[in-house]
N, C-alpha and C positions, 0 to 999 in steps of 0.2 A: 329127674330133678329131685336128688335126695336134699334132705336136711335145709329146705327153705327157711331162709331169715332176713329180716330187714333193719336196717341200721335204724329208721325212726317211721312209724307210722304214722305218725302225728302228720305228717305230710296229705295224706289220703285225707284228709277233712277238707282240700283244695278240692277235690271232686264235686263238692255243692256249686262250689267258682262256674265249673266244666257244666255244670245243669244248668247253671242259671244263663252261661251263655246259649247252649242248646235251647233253651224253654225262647230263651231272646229271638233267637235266626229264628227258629219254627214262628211265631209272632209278626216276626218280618214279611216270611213269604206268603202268608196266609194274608197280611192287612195287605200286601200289595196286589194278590189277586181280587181281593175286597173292592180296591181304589180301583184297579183295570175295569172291573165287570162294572162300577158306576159311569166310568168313559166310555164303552163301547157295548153291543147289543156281540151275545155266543159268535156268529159268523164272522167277523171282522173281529174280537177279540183272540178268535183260535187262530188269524191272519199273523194278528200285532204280538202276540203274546202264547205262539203255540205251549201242547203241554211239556215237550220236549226241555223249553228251556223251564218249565217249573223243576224235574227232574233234575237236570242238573245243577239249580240254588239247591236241592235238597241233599245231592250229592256232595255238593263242597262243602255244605256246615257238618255233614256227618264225616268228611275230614276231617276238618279242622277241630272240630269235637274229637273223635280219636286222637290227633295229635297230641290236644292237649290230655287226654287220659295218659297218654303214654309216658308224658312229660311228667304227670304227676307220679305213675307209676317207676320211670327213673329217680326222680326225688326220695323215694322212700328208703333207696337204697337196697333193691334185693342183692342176695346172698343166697348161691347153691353150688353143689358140685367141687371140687377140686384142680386145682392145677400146681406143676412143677416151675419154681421159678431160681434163677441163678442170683443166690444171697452173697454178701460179701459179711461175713464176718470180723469180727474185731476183741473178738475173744474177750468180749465184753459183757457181762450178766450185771442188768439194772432191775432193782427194785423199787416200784414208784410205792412210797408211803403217802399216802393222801388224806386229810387232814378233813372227820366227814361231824365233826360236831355242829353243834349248831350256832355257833359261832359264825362259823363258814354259810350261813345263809345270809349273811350282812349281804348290801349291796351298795357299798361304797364303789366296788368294782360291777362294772355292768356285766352278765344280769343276776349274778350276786358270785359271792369270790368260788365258792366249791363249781358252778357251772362256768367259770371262765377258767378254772383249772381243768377241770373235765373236758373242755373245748381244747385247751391248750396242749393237752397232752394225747388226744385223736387226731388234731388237724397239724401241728406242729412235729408233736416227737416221735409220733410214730412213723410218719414217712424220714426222717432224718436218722432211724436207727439201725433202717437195711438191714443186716442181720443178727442183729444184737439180740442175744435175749433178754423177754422184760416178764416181769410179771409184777402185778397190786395188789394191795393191803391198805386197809380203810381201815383207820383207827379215830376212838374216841378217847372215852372210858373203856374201851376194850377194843381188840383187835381182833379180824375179821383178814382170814387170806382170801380173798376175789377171787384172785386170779394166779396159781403157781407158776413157778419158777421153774423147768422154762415152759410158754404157751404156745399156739400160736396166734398170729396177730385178729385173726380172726375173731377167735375167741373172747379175745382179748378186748376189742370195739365192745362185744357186747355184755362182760361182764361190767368194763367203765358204763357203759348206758342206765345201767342198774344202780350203781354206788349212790346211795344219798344216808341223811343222817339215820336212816332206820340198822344200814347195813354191820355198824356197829355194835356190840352185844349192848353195851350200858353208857352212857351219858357223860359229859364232862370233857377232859382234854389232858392226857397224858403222853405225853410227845417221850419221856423217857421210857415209860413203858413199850411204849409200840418199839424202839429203837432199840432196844435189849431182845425183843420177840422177832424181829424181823432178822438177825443176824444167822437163827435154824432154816431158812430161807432160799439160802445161796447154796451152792450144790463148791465143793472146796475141788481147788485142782491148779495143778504148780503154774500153768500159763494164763489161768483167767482173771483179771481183774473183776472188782466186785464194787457197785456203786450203790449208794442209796439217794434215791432223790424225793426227799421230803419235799411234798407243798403243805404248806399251813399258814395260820395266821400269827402263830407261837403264843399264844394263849396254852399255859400250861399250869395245871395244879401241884406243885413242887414234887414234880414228878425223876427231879434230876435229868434234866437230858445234855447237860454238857455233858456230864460224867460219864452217860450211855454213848456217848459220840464218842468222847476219847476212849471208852473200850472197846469200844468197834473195832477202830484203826488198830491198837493196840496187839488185841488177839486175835482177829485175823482181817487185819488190812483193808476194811473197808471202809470207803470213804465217804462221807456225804455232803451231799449239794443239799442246800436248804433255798429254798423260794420261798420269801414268805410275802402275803396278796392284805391287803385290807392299809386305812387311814390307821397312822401312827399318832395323828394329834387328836381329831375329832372324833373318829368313829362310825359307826352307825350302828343303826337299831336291829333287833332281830326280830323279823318279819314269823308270825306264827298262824296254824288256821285252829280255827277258833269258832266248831258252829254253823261251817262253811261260810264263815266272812275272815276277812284278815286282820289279826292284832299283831300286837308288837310284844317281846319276852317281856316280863316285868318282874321284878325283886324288891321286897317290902313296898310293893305301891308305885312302884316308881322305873320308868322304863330302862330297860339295860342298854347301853351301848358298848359297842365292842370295839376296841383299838389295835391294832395291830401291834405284836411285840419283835422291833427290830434287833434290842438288844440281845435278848436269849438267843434268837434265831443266827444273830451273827457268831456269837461263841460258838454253837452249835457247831458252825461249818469250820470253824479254825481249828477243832479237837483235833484233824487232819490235817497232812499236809496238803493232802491233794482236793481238802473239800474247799467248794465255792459259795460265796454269800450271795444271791439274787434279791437284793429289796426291790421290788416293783412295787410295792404299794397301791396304786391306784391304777398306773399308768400301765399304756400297754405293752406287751413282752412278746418276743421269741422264744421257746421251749426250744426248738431246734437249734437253735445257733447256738443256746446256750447246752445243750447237749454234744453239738458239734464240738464247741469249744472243749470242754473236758476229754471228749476221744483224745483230742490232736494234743492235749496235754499227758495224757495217760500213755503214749504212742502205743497204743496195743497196733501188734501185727495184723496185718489181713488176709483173711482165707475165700479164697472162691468153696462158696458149700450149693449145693443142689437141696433145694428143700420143697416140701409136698405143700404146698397152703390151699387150708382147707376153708372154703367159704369164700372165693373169691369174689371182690364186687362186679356185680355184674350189670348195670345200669349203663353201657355203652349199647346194646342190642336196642334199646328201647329209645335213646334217642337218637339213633339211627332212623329207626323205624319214624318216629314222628316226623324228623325234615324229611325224610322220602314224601312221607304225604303231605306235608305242607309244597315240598316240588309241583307233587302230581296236582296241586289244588290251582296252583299257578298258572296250566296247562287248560284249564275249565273256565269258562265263561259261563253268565248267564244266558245271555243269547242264543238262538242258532247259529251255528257255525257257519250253513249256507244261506243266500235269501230263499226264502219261499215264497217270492213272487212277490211282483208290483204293485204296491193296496194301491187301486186308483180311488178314489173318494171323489162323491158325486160333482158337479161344477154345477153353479148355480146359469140357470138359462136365461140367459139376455134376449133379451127383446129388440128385436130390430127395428133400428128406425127408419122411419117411414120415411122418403123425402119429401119434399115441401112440394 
């Protein structure tokens, strides 16, 4: 088992859950031998309540306890080993430009706009991309390649896991910047199309990003998709830690709110022909559909390719492993399986009457 990793660990703090029920059932069988031995005197309680079936309550809750270990340990997501799988390509290379200021910590969008982009683009666009190559770039005040061009998907979950506003070199929000850097990115070649799929909230410090859009296309043909996530009227605040308690950004005194800019963002995506304007704003979204959509626009060709992916998920073994034993738990009683004999309990002795 080379090269173990897990998608989120955070999960494994459900194991306290897994004690607390163990710590429960052990409590269980103990108060119920407790309550037996005040009903009946050792000979007649080893009758009523041999030790065979204590054994087997002790045997089911350390199933079901394993079970749920196991559940928590599929939850985590491991990751090891290798496998060959048959990709269909589309001769398509996507750059996700991700928008990692702090801006993007608003939480107009639940549970704030950079984590429902990061959500959107694991749980959405990576299974919709089949064999596409993709690689990320987090941009502020400065750009940051995550992840090159091309990866594998692997990799690729857990460089996204990492992205937050630190990943950035410096502060702020240059959306033209990043789009002029990310253009050395794409690998050139006569049958590949080449897309950029900015998410952001287009909060930009006049950084020209129409102008970096329309040179894209221009010099070498790439297009982009612009998403852009957050309230266009009202905004929200940005949530900071401060102390180890939570504030909110503030400028001359006074709390910042952050608005989403549709307008920039739409320009943005017309610099192309082939770019697409996504406002979602608050609401929720398809990554993949709307990823679909542009393939089936772009008609890039399809190739069958055999490709190595490295780090496959592998949380099928483990819950397998648990319904086995929640099965075999189903299979177990408490009781004895046979009687062991007839408790006769004493009869009270009547008195015969006497006749008259």
């Amino acid at each position: 088992m080379s090269g173990l990793s897990f998608d989120d660990l955070r999960y494994l703090h459900l194991g306290w859950v897994v004690a607390v029920v163990a710590l429960a059932g052990v409590l269980a069988i103990v108060w119920r031998r407790v309550l037996l031995r005040r009903f009946a005197d050792e000979p007649l309680l080893a009758r009523l309540a041999p030790p065979a079936a204590t054994g087997r309550a002790v045997l089911r809750l350390a199933l079901v306890a394993a079970a749920l270990l196991l559940l928590v340990a599929a939850l985590t997501g491991p990751r090891w080993g290798e496998r060959t799988q048959t990709m269909i390509r589309r001769n398509l290379d996507v750059v996700v430009l991700l928008d990692v200021s702090r801006s993007m910590l608003a939480r107009d969008i639940a549970p704030s706009r950079l984590e429902r982009a990061k959500l959107a683009i694991r749980d959405d666009l990576l299974p919709a991309l089949g064999g596409d190559r993709v690689g990320l770039v987090a941009f502020a005040g400065g750009i940051d390649v995550v992840c090159p061009l091309p990866s594998d998907y692997g990799f690729f979950r857990l460089a996204l896991a990492d992205v937050s506003p630190q990943s950035a070199p410096r502060g702020g929000s240059l959306i033209g910047d990043a789009l002029r850097k990310v253009a050395g990115q794409f690998e050139r070649g006569p049958d590949t199309h080449r897309v950029v799929l900015l998410i952001t909230d287009g909060e930009d410090q006049d950084s020209e990003p129409v102008a970096a859009a329309a040179n894209l296309w221009q010099d070498a043909k790439i297009a982009v998709v612009a998403v852009v996530l957050g309230d266009p009227e009202i905004g929200a605040r940005i949530p900071i830690a401060e102390g180890g308690r939570q504030s909110y950004l503030t400028y001359k005194d006074e709390e910042v709110w952050s608005k989403a800019n549709f307008e920039t963002v739409k320009k943005i995506a017309e610099a192309s022909p082939l770019g697409v304007f996504v406002p979602v704003g608050t609401s929720n979204f398809d990554l993949g559909a709307i990823f679909r959509r542009i393939a089936s626009a772009i008609r890039a060709s399809e190739i069958d390719e055999q490709r190595l992916v490295q780090q496959p998920a592998r949380f099928h073994p483990f819950v397998v492993a648990a319904l086995a034993l929640v099965l075999i738990d189903s299979f177990l009683r408490d009781g004895p399986r046979a009687a062991a004999g007839v408790v006769t309990l004493p009869q009270p002795v009547r008195r015969r009457e006497q006749a008259a």
